[in-house]
C-alpha positions as CSV (number, residue, x, y, z in Angstrom):
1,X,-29.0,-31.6,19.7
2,X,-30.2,-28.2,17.7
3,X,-28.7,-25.5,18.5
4,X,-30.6,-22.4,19.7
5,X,-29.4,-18.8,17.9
6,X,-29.9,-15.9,19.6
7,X,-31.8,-12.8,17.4
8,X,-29.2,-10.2,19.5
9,X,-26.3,-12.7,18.9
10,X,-27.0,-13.0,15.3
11,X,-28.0,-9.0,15.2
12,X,-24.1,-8.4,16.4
13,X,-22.5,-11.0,13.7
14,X,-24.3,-9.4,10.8
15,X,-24.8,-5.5,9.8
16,X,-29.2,-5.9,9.9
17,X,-30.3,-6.0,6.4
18,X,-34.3,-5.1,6.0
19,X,-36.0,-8.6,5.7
20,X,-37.4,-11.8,6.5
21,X,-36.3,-14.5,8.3
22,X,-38.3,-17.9,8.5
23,X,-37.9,-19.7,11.6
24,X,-40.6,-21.4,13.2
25,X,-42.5,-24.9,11.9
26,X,-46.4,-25.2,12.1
27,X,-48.0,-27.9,11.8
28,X,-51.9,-28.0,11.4
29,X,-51.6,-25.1,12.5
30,X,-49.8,-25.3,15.8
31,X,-46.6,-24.1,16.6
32,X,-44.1,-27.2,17.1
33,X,-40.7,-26.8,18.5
34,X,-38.7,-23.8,19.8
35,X,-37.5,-21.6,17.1
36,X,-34.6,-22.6,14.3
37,X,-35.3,-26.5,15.4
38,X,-36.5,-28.0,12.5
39,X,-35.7,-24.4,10.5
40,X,-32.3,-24.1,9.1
41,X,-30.6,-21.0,10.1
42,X,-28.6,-18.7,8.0
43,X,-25.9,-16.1,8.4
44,X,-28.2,-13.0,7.8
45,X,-30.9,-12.2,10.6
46,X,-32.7,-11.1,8.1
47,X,-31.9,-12.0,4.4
48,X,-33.0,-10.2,1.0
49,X,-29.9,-11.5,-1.3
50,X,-30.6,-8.5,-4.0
51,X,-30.8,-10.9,-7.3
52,X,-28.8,-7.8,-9.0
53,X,-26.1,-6.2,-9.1
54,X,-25.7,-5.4,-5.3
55,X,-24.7,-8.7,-4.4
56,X,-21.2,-10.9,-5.8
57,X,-21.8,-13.6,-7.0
58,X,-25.2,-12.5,-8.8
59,X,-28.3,-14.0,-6.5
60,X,-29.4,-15.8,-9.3
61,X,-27.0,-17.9,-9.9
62,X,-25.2,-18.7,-6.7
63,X,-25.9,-21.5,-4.1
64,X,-27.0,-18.8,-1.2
65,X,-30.6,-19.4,-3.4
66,X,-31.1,-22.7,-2.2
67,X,-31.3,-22.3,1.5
68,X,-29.8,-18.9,2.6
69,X,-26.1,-17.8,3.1
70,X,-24.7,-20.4,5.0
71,X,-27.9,-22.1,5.4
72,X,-26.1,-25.5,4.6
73,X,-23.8,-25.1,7.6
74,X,-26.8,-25.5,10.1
75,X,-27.9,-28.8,8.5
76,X,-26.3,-31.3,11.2
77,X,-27.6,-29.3,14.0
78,X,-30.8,-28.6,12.9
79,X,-33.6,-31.7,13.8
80,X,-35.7,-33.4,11.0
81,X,-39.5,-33.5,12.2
82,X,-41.3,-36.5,10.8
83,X,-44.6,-35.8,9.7
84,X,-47.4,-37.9,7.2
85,X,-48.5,-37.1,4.3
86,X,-52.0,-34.7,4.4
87,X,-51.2,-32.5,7.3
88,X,-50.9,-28.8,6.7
89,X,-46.8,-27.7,7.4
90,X,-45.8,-23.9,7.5
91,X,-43.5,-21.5,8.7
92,X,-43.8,-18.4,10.5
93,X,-41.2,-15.1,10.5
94,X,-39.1,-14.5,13.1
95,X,-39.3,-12.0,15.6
96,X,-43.4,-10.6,15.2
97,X,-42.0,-9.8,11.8
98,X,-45.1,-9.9,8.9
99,X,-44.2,-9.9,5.1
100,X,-44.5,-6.0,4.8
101,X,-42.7,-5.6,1.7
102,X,-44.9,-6.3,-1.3
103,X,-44.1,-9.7,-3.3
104,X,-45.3,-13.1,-4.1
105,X,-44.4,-16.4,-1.3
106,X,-43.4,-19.7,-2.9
107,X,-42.7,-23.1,-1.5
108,X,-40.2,-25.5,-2.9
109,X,-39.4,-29.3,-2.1
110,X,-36.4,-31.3,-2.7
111,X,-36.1,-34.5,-1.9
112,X,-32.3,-35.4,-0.3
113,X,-30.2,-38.2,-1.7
114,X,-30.5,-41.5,0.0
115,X,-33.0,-39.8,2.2
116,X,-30.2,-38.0,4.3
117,X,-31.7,-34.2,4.8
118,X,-28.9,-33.4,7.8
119,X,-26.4,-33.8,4.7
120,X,-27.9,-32.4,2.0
121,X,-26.6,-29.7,0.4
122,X,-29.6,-28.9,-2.1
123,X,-27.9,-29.1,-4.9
124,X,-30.3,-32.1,-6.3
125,X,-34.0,-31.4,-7.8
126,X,-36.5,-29.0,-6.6
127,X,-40.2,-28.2,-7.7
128,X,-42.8,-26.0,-6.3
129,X,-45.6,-26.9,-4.1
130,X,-47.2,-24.1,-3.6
131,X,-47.4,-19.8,-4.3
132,X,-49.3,-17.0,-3.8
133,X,-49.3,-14.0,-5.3
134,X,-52.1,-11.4,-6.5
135,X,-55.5,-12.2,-4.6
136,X,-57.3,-8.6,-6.2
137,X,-56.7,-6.1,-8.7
138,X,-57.2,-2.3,-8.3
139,X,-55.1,1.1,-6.8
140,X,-54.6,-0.5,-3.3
141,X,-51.0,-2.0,-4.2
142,X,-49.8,-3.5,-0.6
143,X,-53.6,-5.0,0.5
144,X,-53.5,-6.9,-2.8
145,X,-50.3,-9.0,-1.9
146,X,-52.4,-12.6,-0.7
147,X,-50.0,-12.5,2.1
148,X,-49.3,-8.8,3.0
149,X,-49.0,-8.6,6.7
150,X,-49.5,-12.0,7.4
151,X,-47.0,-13.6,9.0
152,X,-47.1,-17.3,8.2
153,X,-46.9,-19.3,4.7
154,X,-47.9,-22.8,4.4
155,X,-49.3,-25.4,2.4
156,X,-50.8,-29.2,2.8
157,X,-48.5,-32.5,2.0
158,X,-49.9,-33.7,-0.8
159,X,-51.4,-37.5,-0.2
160,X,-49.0,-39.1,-3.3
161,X,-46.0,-37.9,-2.2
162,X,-43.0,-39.9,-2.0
163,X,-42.3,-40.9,1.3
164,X,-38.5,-39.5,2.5
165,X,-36.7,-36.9,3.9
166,X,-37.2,-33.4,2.2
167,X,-36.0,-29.9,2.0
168,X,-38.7,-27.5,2.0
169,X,-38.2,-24.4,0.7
170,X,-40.0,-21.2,2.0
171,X,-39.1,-18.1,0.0
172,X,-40.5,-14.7,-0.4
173,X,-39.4,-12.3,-3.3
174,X,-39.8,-8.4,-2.1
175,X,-40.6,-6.5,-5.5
176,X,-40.1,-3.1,-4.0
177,X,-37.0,-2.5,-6.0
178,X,-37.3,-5.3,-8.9
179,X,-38.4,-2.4,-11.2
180,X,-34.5,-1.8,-11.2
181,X,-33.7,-5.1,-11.0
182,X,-33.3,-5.8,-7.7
183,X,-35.6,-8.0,-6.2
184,X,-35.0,-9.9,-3.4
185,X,-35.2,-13.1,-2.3
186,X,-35.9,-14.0,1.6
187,X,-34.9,-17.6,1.9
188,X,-35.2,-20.5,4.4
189,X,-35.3,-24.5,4.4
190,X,-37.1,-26.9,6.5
191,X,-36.0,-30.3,7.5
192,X,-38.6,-32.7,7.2
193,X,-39.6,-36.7,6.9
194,X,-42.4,-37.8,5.0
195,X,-44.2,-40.9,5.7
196,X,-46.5,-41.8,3.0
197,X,-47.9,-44.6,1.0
198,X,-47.8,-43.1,-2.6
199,X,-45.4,-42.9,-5.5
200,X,-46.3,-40.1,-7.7
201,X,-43.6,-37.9,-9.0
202,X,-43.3,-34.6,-8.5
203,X,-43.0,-32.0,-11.7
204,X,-41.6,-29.8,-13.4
205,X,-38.4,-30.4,-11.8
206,X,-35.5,-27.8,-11.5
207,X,-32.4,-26.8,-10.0
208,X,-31.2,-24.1,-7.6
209,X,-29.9,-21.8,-8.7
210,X,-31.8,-21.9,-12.0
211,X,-35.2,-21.7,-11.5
212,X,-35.3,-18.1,-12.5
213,X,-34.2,-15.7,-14.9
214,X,-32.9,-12.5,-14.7
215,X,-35.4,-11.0,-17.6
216,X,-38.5,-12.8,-16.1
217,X,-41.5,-10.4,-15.9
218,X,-41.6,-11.7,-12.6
219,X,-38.4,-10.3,-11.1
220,X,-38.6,-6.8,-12.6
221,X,-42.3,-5.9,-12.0
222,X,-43.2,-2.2,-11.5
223,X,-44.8,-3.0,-7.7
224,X,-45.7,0.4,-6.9
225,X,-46.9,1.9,-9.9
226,X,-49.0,-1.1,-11.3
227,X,-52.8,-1.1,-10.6
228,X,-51.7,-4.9,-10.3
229,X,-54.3,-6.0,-13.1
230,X,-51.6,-9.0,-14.0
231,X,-48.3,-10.3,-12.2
232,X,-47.0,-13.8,-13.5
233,X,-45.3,-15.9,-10.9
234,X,-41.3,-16.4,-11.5
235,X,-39.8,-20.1,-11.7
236,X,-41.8,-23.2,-13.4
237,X,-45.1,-23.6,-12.4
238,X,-46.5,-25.6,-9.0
239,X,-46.4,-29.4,-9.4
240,X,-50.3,-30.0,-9.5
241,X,-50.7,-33.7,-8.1
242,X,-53.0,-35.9,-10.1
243,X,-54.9,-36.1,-7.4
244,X,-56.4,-32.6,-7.5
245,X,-56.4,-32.6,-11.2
246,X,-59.2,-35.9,-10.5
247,X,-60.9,-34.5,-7.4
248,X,-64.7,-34.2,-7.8
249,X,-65.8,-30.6,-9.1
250,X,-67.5,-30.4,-5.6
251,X,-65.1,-31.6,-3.8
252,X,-64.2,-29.0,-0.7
253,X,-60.6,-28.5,-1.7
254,X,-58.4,-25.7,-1.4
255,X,-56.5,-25.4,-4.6
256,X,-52.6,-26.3,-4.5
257,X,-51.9,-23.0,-6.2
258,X,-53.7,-20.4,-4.4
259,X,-54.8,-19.4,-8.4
260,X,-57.8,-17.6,-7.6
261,X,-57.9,-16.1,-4.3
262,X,-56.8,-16.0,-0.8
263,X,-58.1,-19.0,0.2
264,X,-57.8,-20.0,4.2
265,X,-59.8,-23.4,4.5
């Protein structure tokens, strides 16, 4: 049985930090589940871990990266939705929360040992399914975030996926202060199993922590004073399954990576 966690509740275990939290699945679209179900919760009610220096151990390189602080603790109670391969999956912020603070969103999948999710730490192989950066250029700085203000991220199964159970990885990286060298990172994992009938391996692969670096463009980008002509993602790039890379050039696809604009089909 999942166990339910009260915003107040967590508001009085935790001094509020200014954040996200992810908590609700989607599917297609639909809202599926109460709250924190299939979510796993963490310790902070709302969670930028600054990647530097106001945090010990450095962001960056510490385990909290993966899932959250404490978001391995939640595992056992938290339930594992089974879902096929093709549907759209998302979450959605907690508490009519919408990503006001200015940054890209990126999706990461990890696939647990002996397809056991409730015990998986994350400590195996990750790779990106999906981002979303810059949609335009130009003096507006917030409007040109793809997801300012929105309050959902998602992204659709790709048909060759391995079938098993997954971590999924929803992650937004608030820039505000990266031109110091603070960024942070809003972090929370999904519990999910994958039926499908395809074998095609994911890549690049990569761990967590490890995915980024401290001197990436990405993580110390001048947010506010940019005119936003260029911003390159952080982390390896988004596995691009071979079966987009074959699809028909009329074919009406959304693209995996969200490359060239804010696409909502």
């Amino acid at each position: 049985m999942f166990v339910k966690y009260s915003l107040t509740a967590l508001l009085v275990a935790a001094p509020f930090i200014e954040g996200y939290l992810f908590s609700q699945l989607i599917v297609d679209d639909k809202d599926v589940g109460e709250p924190f179900e299939y979510m796993r919760p963490n310790d902070d009610i709302a969670n930028p871990t600054l990647a530097r220096p106001l945090v010990a151990p450095d962001a960056l390189s510490s385990t909290d990266l993966r899932c959250g602080k404490g978001g391995d603790k939640a595992a056992p109670d938290s339930k594992v939705f089974s879902v096929g391969a093709t549907h759209r999956i998302g979450a959605r912020l907690h508490d009519n929360q919408t990503f006001s603070n200015i940054g890209p969103v990126l999706i990461y999948m990890s696939r647990a040992p002996n397809d056991d999710v409730r015990s998986y730490d994350g400590s195996g192989d990750w790779f990106k399914i999906w981002h979303q950066g810059i949609c335009i250029g130009g003096p507006r700085i917030n409007e040109n975030w793809c997801n300012f203000n929105l309050d959902t991220a998602d992204f659709r199964i790709p048909e060759t996926i391995p079938a098993g159970q997954y971590l999924v990885r929803f992650e937004q990286i608030a820039l505000q202060n990266a031109n110091k060298g603070n960024a942070e990172f809003n972090v929370a994992c999904m519990q999910l199993n994958i039926s499908s009938l395809n074998e095609e391996q994911p890549t690049p692969l990569a761990k967590i922590p490890g995915i980024y670096k401290a001197d990436e463009a990405g993580l110390n980008y001048d947010a506010l004073s940019s005119l936003l002509a260029q911003y390159d993602l952080p982390g390896p790039p988004s596995w691009e399954p071979q079966q987009d890379k074959n699809a028909a050039p009329d074919a009406p696809s959304v693209p995996w990576n969200n490359k060239i604009k804010r696409w909502t089909a």
